[in-house]
N, CA, C and O of each residue as an XYZ file, in Angstrom:
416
protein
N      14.017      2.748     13.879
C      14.562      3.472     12.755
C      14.860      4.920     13.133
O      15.909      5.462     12.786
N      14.043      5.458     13.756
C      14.215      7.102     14.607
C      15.504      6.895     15.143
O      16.381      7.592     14.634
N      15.814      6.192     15.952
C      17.315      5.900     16.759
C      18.342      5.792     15.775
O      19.310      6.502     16.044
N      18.427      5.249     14.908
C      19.312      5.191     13.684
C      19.084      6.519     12.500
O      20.089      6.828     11.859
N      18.164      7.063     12.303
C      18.477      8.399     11.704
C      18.644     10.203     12.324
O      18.795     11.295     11.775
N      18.461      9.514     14.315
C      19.242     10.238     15.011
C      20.884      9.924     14.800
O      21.521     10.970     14.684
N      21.430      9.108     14.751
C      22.949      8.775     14.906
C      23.824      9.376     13.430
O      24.897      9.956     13.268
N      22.784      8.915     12.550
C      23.525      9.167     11.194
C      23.466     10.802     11.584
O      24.488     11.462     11.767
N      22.163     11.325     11.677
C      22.240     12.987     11.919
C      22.900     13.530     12.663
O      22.747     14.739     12.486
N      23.896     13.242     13.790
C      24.692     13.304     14.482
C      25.829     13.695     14.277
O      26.393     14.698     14.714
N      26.464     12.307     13.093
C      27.468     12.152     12.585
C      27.712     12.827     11.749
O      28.880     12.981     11.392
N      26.380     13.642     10.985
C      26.895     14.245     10.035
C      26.402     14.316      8.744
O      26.949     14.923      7.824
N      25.100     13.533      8.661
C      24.722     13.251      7.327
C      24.131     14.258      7.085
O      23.689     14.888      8.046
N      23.951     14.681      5.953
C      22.894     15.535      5.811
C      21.739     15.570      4.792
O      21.184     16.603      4.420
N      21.520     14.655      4.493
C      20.157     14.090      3.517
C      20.043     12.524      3.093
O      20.641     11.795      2.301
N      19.000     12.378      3.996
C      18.532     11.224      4.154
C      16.941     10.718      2.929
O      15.876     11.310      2.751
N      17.455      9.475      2.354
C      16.191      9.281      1.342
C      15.766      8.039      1.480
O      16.569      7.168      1.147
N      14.644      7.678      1.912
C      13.803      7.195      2.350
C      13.342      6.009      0.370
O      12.561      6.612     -0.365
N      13.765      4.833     -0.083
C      13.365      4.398     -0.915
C      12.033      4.220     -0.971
O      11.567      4.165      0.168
N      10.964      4.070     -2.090
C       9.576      3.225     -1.925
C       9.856      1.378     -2.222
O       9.053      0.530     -2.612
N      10.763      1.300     -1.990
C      10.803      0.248     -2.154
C      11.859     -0.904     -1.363
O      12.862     -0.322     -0.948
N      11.866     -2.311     -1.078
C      12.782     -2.659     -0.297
C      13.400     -4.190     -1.208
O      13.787     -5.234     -0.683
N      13.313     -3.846     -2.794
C      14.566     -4.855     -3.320
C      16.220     -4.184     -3.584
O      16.682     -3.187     -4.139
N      16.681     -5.186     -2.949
C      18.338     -4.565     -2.765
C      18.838     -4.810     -4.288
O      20.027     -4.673     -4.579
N      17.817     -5.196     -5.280
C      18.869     -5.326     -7.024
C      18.810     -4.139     -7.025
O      19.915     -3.611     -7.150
N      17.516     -3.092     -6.889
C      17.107     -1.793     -7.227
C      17.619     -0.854     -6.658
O      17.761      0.278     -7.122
N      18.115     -1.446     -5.044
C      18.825     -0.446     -4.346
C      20.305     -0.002     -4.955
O      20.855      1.098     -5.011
N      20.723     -1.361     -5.399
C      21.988     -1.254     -5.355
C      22.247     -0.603     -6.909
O      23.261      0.050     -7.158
N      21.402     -0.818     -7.713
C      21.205     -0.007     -8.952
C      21.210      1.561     -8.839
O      22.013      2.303     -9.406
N      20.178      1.943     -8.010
C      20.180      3.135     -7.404
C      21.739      3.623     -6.759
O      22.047      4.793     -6.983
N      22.481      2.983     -6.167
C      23.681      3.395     -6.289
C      24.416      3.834     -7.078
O      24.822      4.994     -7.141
N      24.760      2.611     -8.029
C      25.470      2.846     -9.273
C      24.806      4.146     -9.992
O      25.464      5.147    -10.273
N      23.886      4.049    -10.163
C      23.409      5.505    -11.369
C      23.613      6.665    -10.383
O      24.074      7.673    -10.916
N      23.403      6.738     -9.231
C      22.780      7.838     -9.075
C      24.235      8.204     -7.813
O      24.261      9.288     -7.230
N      25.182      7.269     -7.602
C      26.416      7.391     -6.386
C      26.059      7.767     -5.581
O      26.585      8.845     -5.302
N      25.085      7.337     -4.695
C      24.192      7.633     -3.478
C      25.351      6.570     -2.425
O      26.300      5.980     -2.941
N      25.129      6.515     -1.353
C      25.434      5.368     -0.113
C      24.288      5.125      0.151
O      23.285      5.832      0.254
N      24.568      3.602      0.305
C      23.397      2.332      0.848
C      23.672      2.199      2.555
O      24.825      2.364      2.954
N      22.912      1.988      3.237
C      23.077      1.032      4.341
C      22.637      0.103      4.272
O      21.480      0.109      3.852
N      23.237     -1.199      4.616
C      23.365     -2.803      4.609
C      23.402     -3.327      5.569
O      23.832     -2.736      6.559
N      22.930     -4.738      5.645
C      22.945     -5.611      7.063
C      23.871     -6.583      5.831
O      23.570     -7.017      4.720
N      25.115     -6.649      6.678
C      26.008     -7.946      5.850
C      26.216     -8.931      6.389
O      25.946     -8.778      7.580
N      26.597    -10.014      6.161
C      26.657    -11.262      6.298
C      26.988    -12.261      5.065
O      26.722    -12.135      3.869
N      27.545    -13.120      5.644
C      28.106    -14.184      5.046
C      26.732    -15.324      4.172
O      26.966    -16.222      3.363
N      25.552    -14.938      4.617
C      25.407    -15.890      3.713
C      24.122    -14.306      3.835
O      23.720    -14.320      4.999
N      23.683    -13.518      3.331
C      22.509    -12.539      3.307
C      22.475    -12.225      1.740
O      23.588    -12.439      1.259
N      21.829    -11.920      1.081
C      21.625    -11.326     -0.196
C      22.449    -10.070     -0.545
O      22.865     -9.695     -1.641
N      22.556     -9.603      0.497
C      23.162     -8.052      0.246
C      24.803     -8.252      0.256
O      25.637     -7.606     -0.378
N      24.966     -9.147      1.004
C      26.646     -9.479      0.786
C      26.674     -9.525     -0.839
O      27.234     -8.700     -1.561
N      25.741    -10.989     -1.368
C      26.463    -11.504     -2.702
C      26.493     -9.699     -3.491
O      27.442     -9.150     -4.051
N      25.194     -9.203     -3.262
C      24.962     -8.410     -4.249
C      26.288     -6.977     -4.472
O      26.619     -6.301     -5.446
N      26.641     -7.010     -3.327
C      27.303     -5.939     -3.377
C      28.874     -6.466     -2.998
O      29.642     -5.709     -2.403
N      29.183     -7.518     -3.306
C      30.541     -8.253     -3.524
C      30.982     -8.479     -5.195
O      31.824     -9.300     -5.560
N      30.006     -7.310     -6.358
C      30.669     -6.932     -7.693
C      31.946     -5.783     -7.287
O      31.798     -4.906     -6.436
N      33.062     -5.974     -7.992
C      33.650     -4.705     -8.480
C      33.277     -3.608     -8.314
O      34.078     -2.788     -7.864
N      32.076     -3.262     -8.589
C      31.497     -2.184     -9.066
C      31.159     -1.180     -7.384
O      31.203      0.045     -7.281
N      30.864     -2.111     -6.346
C      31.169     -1.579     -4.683
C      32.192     -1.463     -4.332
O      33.216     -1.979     -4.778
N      32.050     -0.747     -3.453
C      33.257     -0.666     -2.045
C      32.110     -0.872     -1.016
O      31.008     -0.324     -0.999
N      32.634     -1.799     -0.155
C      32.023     -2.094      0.945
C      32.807     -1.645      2.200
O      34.007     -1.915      2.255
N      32.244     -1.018      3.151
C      32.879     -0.877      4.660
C      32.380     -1.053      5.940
O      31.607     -0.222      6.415
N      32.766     -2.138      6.618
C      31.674     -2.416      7.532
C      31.933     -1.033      8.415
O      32.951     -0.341      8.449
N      30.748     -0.873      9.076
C      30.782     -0.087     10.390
C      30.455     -0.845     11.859
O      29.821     -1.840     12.210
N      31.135      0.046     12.414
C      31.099     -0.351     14.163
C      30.836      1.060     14.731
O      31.673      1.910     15.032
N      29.739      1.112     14.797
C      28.945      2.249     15.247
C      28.152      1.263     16.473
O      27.365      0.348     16.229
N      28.660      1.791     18.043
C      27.989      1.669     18.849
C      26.547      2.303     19.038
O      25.648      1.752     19.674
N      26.471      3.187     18.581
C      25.113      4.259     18.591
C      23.903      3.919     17.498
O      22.765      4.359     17.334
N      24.832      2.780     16.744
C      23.434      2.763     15.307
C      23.447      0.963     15.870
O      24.281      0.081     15.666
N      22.213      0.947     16.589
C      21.728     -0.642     16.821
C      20.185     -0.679     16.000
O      19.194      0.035     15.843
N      20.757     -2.128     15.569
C      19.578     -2.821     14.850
C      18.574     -3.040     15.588
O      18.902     -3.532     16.668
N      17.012     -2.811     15.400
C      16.501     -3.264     16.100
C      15.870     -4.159     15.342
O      15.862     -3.885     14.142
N      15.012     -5.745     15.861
C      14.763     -6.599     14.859
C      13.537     -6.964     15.703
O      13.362     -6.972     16.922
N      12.641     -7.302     14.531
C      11.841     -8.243     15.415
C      10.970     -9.098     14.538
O      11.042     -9.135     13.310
N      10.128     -9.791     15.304
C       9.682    -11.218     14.505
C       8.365    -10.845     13.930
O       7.840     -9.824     14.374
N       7.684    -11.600     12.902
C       6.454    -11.395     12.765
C       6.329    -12.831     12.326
O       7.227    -13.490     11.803
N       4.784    -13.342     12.676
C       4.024    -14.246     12.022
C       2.341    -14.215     12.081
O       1.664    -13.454     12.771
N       1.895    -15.182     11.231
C       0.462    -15.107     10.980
C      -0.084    -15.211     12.234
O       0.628    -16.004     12.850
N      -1.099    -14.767     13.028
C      -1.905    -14.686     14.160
C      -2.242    -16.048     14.417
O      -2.119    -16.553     15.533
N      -2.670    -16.663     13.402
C      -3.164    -17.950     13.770
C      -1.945    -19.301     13.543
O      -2.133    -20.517     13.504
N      -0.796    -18.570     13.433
C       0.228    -19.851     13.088
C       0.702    -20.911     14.392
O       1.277    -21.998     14.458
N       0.080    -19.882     15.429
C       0.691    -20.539     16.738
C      -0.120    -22.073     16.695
O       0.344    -23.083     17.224
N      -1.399    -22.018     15.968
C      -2.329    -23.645     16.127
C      -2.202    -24.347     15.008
O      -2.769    -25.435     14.904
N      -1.283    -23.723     13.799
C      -1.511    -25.049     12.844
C       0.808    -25.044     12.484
O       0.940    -25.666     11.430
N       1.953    -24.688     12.893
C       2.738    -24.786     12.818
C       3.312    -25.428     13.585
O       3.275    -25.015     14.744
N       3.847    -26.303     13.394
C       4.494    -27.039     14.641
C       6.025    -26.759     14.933
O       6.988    -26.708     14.168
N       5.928    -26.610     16.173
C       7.464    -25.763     17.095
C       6.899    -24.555     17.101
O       7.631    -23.921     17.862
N       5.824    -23.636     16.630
C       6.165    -22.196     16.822
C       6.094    -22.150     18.202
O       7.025    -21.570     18.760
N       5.160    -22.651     18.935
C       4.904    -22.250     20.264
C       5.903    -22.452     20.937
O       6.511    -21.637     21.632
N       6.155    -23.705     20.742
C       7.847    -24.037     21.566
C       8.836    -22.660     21.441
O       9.171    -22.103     22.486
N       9.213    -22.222     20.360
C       9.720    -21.150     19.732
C       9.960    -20.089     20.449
O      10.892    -19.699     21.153
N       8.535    -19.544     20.008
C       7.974    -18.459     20.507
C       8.116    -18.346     22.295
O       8.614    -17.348     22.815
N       7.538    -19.666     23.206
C       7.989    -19.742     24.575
C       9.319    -19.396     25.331
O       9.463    -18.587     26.248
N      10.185    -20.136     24.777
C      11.903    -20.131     24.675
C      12.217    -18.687     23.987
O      13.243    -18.249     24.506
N      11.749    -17.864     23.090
C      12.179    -16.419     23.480
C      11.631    -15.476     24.381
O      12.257    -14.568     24.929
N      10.296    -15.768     24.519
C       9.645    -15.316     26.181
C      10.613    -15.261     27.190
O      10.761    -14.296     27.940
N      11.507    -16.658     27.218
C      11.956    -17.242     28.223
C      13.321    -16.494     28.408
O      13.834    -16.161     29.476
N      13.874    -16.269     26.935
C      15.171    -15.550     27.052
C      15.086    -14.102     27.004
O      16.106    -13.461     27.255
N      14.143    -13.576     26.753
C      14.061    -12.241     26.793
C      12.911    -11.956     27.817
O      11.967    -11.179     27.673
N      13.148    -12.606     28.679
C      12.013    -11.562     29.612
C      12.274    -10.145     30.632
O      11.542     -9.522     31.400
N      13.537    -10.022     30.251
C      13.549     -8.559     30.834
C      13.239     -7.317     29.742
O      12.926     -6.131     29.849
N      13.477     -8.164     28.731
C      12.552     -7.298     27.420
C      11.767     -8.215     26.660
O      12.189     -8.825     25.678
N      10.397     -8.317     27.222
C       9.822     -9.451     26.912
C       8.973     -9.203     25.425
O       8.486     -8.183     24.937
N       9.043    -10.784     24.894
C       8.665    -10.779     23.541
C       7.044    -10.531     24.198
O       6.821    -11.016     25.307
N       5.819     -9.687     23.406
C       4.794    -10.045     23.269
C       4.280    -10.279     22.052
O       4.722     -9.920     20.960
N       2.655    -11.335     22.479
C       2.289    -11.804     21.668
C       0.699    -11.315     21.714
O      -0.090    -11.700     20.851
C-alpha cells in the first residue's frame, strides 16, 4: 500500500483518506455525498464493477505502470490438515513462484 500512495503522491494527489471501513455500498455512498474519488479493482464479474456500473459513476480504468497491486493469500493455520487440495494448492504456487516464494 506504501508503493501505491507513493505513486498517487507523485502524480499529484494531494489528500489521501484512509476509510474505517472496507464495504464498497458505503464507499461508493461516500462518493456520491461527499464527490470524493474511489480507487477500484474492476472486473467483470467483482462487486465493485456491478456497484459502480449506476448512472450515477463515471468509471476510468487506469494503466498506471507504477501503481501495482500487491495481493496475497490468507488461510486458517490449520486448514492445510482438514481441506482438501489446499496443500496441493498451496505446493503448485511454491512451485510457480519460487523466485518470489510463497511462505508458509
Amino acid at each position: 500500500m506504501a508503493e501505491s500512495r507513493a505513486a498517487l503522491v507523485e502524480a499529484g494527489v494531494t489528500r489521501l483518506v484512509d476509510l474505517p471501513h472496507n464495504d464498497l455500498v458505503q464507499l461508493a455512498a461516500h462518493v456520491l455525498r461527499t464527490g470524493a474519488l474511489a480507487i477500484t479493482v474492476l472486473g467483470d464479474d467483482l462487486p465493485a464493477t456491478r456497484i459502480y456500473d449506476s448512472p450515477a459513476f463515471r468509471v476510468v480504468p487506469l494503466d498506471e505502470p507504477a501503481m501495482g497491486l500487491r495481493a496475497g493469500l490468507a488461510w486458517r493455520k490449520t486448514a492445510e490438515e482438514h481441506v482438501p487440495g489446499l496443500r496441493d494448492v498451496l505446493a503448485a504456487l511454491k512451485e510457480r513462484y519460487e523466485d518470489e516464494p510463497v511462505t508458509s
